[in-house]
C-alpha positions in Angstrom: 0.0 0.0 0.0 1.5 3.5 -1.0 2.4 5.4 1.7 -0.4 8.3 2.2 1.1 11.4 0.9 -0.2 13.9 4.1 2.2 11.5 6.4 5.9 12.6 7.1 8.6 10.1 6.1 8.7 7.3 8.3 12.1 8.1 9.8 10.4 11.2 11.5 7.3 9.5 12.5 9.5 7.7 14.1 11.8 10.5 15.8 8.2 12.7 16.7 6.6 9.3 18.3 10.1 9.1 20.4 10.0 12.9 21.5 5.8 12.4 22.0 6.5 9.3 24.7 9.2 10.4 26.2 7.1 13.9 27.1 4.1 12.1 27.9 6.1 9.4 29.9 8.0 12.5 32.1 4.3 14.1 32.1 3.0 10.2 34.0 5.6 10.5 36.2 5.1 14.0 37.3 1.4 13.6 37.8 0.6 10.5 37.0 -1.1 7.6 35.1 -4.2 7.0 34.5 -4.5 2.9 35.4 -1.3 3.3 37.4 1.0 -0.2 36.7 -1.5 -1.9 35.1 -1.3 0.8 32.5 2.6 1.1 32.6 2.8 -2.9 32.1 0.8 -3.1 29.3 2.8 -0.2 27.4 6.0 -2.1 28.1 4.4 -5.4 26.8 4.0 -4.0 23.6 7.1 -2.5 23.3 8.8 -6.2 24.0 6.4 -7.4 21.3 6.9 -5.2 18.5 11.1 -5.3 19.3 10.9 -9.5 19.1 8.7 -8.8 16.2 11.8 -7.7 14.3 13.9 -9.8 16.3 12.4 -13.1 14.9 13.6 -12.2 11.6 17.4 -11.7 12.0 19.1 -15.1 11.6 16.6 -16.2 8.1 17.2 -12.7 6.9 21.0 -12.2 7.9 21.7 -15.5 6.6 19.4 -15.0 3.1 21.1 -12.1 2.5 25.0 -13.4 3.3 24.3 -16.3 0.9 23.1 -14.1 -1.7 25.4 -11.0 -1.6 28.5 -13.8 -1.1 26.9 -15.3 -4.6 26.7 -11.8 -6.2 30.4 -10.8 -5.7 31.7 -14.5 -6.6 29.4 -13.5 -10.3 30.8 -9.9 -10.2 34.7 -11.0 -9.9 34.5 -13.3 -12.8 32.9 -10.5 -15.0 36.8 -9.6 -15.7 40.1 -8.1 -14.4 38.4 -4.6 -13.9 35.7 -6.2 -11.7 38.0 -7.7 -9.4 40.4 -5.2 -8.8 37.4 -3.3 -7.6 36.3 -5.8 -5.3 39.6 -6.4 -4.1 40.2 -2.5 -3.2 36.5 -3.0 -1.6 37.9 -5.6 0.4 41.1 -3.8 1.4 39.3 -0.5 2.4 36.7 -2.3 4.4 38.8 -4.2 6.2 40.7 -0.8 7.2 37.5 1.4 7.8 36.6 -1.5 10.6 39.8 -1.1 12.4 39.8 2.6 12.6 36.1 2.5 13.6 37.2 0.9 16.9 40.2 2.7 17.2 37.8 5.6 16.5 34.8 5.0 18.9 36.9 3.9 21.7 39.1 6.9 21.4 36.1 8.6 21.1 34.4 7.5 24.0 37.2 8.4 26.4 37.5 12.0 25.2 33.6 12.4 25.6 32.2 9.5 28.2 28.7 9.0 28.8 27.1 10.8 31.4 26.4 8.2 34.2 23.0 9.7 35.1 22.0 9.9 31.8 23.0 6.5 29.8 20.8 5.0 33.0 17.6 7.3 31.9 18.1 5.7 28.7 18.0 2.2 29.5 15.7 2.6 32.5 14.0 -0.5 32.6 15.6 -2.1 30.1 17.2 -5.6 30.3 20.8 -5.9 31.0 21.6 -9.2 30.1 23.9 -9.8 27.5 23.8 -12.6 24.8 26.9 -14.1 22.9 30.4 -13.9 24.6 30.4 -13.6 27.8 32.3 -10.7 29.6 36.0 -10.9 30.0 36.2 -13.6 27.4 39.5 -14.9 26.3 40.6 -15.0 22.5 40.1 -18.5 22.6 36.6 -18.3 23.2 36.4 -16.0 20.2 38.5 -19.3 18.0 36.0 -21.5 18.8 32.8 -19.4 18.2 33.9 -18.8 14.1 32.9 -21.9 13.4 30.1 -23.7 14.7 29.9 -27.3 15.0 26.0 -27.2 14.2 25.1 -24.6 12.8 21.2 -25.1 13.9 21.8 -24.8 17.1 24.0 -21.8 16.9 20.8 -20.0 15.4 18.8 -21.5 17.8 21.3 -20.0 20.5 22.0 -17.0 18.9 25.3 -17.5 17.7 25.8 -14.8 15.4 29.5 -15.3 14.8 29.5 -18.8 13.8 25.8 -18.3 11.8 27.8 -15.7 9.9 30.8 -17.4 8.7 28.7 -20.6 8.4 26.6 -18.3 5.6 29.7 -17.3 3.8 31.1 -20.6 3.8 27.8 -21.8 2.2 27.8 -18.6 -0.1 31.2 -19.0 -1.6 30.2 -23.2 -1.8 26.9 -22.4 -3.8 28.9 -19.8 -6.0 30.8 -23.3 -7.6 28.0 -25.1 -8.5 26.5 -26.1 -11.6 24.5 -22.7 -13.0 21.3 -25.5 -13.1 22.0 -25.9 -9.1 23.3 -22.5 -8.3 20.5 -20.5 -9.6 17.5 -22.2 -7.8 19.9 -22.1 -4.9 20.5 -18.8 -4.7 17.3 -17.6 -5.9 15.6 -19.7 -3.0 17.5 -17.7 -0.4 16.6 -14.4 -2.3 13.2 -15.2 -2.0 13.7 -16.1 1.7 15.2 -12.9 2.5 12.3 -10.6 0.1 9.9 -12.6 2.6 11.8 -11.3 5.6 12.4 -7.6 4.4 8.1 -8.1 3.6 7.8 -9.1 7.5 10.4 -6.4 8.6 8.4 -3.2 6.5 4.8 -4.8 8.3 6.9 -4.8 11.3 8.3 -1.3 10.4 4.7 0.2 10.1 4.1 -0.5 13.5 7.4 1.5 14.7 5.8 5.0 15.5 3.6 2.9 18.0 6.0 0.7 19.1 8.8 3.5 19.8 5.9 5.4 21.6 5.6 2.6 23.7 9.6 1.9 24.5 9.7 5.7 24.9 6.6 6.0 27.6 8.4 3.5 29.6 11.7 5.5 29.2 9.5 9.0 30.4 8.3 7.5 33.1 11.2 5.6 34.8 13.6 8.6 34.3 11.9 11.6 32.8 13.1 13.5 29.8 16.8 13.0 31.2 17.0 10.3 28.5 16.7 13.0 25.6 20.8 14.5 26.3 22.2 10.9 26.4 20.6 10.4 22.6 21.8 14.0 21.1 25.3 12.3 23.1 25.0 9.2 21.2 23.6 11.2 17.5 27.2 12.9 18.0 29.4 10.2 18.4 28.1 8.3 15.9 28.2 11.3 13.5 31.6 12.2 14.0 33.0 8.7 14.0 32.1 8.8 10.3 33.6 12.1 10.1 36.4 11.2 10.5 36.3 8.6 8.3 35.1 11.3 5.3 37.8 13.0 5.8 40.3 9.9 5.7 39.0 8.7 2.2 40.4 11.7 0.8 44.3 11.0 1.3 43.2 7.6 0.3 42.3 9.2 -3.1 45.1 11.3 -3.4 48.0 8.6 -2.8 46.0 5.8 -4.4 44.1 7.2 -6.8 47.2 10.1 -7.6 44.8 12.8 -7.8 45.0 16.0 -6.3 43.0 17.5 -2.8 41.3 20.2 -5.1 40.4 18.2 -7.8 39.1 15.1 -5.5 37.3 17.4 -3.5 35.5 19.4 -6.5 34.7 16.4 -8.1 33.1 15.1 -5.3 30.8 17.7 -3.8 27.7 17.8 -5.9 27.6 13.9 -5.3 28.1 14.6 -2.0 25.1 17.4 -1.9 22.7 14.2 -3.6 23.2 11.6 -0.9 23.0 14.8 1.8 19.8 15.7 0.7 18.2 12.0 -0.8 20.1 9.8 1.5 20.7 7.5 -1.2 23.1 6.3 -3.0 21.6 5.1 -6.1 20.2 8.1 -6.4 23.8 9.8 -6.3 24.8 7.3 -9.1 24.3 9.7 -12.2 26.0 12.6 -10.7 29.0 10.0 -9.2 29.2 9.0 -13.0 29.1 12.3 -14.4 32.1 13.5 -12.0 33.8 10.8 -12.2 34.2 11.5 -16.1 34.2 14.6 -16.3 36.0 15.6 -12.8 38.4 12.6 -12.1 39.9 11.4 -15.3 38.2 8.1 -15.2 37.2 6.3 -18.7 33.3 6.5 -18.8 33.7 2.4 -19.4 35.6 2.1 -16.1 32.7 4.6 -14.2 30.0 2.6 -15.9 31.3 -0.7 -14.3 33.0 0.2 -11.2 30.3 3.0 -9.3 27.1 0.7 -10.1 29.0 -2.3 -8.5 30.2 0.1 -5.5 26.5 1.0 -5.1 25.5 -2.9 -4.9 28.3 -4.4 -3.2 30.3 -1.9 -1.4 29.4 0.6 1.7 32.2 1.1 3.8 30.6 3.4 6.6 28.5 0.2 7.3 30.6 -1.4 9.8 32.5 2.4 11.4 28.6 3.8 12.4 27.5 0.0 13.0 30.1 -0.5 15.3 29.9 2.9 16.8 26.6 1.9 17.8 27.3 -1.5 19.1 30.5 0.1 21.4 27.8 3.3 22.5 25.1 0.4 23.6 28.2 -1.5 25.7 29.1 1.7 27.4 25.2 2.3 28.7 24.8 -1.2 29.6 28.4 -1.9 31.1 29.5 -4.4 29.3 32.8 -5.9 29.6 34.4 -5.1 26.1 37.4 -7.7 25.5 39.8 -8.6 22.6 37.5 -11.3 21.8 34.2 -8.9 21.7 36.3 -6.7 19.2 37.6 -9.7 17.1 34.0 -11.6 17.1 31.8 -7.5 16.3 34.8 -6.6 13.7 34.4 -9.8 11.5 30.8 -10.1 12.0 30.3 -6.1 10.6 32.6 -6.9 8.1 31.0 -10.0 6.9 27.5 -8.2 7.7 27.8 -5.0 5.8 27.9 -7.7 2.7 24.5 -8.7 2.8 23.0 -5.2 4.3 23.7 -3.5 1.2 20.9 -1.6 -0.9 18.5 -2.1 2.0 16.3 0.4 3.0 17.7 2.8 6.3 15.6 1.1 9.0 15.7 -2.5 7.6 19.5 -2.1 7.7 19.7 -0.7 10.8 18.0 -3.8 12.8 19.8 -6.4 9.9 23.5 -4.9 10.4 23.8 -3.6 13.8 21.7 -6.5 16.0 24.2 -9.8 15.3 27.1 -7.3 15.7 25.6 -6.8 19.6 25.1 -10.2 19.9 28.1 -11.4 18.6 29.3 -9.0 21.3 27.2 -9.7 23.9 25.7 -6.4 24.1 21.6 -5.8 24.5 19.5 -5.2 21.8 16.9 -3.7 23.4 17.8 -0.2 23.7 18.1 0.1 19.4 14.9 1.1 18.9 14.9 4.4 20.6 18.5 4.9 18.7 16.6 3.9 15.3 14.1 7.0 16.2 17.2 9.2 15.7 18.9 7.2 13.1 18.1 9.8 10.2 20.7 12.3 11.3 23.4 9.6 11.2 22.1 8.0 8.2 23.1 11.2 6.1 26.8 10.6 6.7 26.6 6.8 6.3 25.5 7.7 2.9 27.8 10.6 2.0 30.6 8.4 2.7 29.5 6.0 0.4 29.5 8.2 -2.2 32.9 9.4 -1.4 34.5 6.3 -1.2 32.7 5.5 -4.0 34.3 7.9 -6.3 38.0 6.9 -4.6 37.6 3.7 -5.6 36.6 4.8 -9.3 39.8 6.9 -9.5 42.1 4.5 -7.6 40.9 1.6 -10.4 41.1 4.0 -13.2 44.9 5.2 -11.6 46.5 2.1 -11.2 47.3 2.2 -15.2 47.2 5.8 -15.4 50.3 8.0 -15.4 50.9 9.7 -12.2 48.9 13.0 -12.1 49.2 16.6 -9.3 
């Protein structure tokens, strides 16, 4: 059903249903409410059930999607040379955006803690009890969760890590078969995971109500003291991927032997696209035009590398996904060890695969909740972070678009001649 054109965007529904319960849940508390904890229990109960409502669909979806997207780059690298030297500087940059997004929340964090007071408004009432590794585990725990021995029951028991790899194992396996067996294979799992994202937007609908309800309970165990913690989390998120803006554009000057100027020209009306449409597809044309025009790349080289960098490649995935996942340990006081960092880095690595090209909200739940429980760091909290998710989402996507168009020029440079 098309969305009825007098409504906002879902993304503020969202945010104005957030700000509505968390006023009317400080109002309750002030002066009361009407039913008293009969009332209060009943708000909360349907909070829990629309959160497990998108919970039930992480492992089929997760996994759908890993199995698919692993297919879609084993087809992609065999298109020809060009192809995989794109996919291989996807890989490398990925890989390097993950470590500096710990290096970069962590660093963050103990410049600019969490207020006490408020990170415990914010999860007033929440549960507290973490899934996945436990606290203070040892690397060896991490060893032995990567691969599990069956990998039902590691669904069943929520672990992510092993799921994961398991997935992209099976991906890379299907990728090898016979086109007669791979194609039903693969399309099988698409069609699991277009049932799943169908569940999810039902689920989605429902979000205004259900963030009203989490946010109500928030209101009315700690007042609107919750509201400074989230505009706290909003900027640490935000300029985590900051950071990582601005580090794409040596990338494109050593790599891709262009100059600051030039990079930077070239890249701002893309950049002005994703701002204001928060997509990248819809920054394609301009990304191809600039790339051409602005970056010396053959139109050829553009036309293959960009629209595969829109479908396979989003590198702020896992630096704002684990932002979030480290912002959630700090409010619930999780033990972080080496093993949580090796087990949420590979998992967002191997998650931002099968995330990409989904809608904002549908990737938010997808790529952020088996990083947390591969952590073994509560879920329960992301739905009031979801409600503000639309100011972070604009710099997930203008980073896409930058690295984007460094990875054009970097696969076009490598057989160019060096240019200033």
């Amino acid at each position: 059903m098309p969305r009825l054109r007098f409504l906002p965007p879902l993304s503020i529904q969202v945010l104005l249903a957030l700000v509505i319960g968390l006023a009317a849940g400080a109002a309750a508390q002030s002066w009361g409410l009407p039913g008293g904890e009969a009332t209060a229990g009943g708000v909360a109960a349907l909070g829990a059930l629309w959160l497990n409502a998108l919970k039930m669909t992480i492992v089929p979806l997760v996994f759908s999607l890993l199995v698919t997207g692993i297919a879609s780059i084993a087809d992609a690298a065999r298109t020809g040379r060009l192809a995989a030297k794109a996919i291989m500087w996807f890989a490398i940059l990925i890989t390097a955006a993950t470590i500096y997004a710990v290096l970069a929340s962590f660093g963050l964090h103990q410049i600019w803690p969490i207020d006490p007071q408020g990170g415990a408004a914010l999860i007033a009432g929440a549960p507290a009890t973490p899934e996945g590794l436990s606290g203070g585990a040892p690397f060896s725990d991490f060893v032995k969760t990567i691969a599990p021995a069956n990998p039902i029951r590691a669904a069943a028991d929520d672990a992510i890590l092993g799921l994961v790899v398991f997935a992209v194992f099976f991906g890379f396996a299907a990728s090898r078969l016979p086109e007669s067996q791979r194609l039903p294979l693969v399309g099988f799992f698409g069609a699991v995971a277009e049932t799943m994202i169908i569940i999810v937007r039902w689920v989605l609908l429902a979000a205004p109500l259900g963030v009203f309800a989490l946010g109500l309970g928030v209101g009315l165990s700690a007042g609107v003291g919750a509201a400074g913690t989230l505009a706290h989390y909003v900027a640490l998120v935000v300029l985590a991927q900051v950071g990582l803006i601005i580090l794409i554009y040596p990338v494109a000057i050593v790599f891709g032997r262009v100059s600051l100027a030039r990079f930077a020209r070239a890249a701002a009306p893309a950049q002005v696209v994703a701002f204001s449409t928060q997509s990248s597809l819809a920054s394609l044309p301009v990304m191809v035009e600039r790339a051409v025009d602005f970056l010396g790349v053959a139109r050829p080289t553009a036309g293959l590398v960009l629209p595969l960098a829109v479908a396979l490649f989003r590198i702020t995935s896992p630096v704002a996904n684990l932002a979030v996942v480290i912002y959630c340990a700090h409010l619930f006081g999780v033990e972080i060890s080496m093993a949580h960092i090796l087990a949420g880095m590979l998992t967002a690595i191997l998650v931002s695969i099968g995330s990409v090209g989904l809608p904002g909200q549908i990737s938010f739940f997808v790529s952020i909740a088996p990083i947390c429980v591969a952590m073994g760091v509560p879920v329960e909290v992301l739905p009031l972070l979801l409600a503000v998710e639309v100011i972070p989402d604009i710099f997930r996507t203008v980073g896409n678009v930058t690295a984007d168009l460094a990875v054009a020029r970097i696969v076009q440079g490598e057989d160019a001649e060096a240019e200033v």
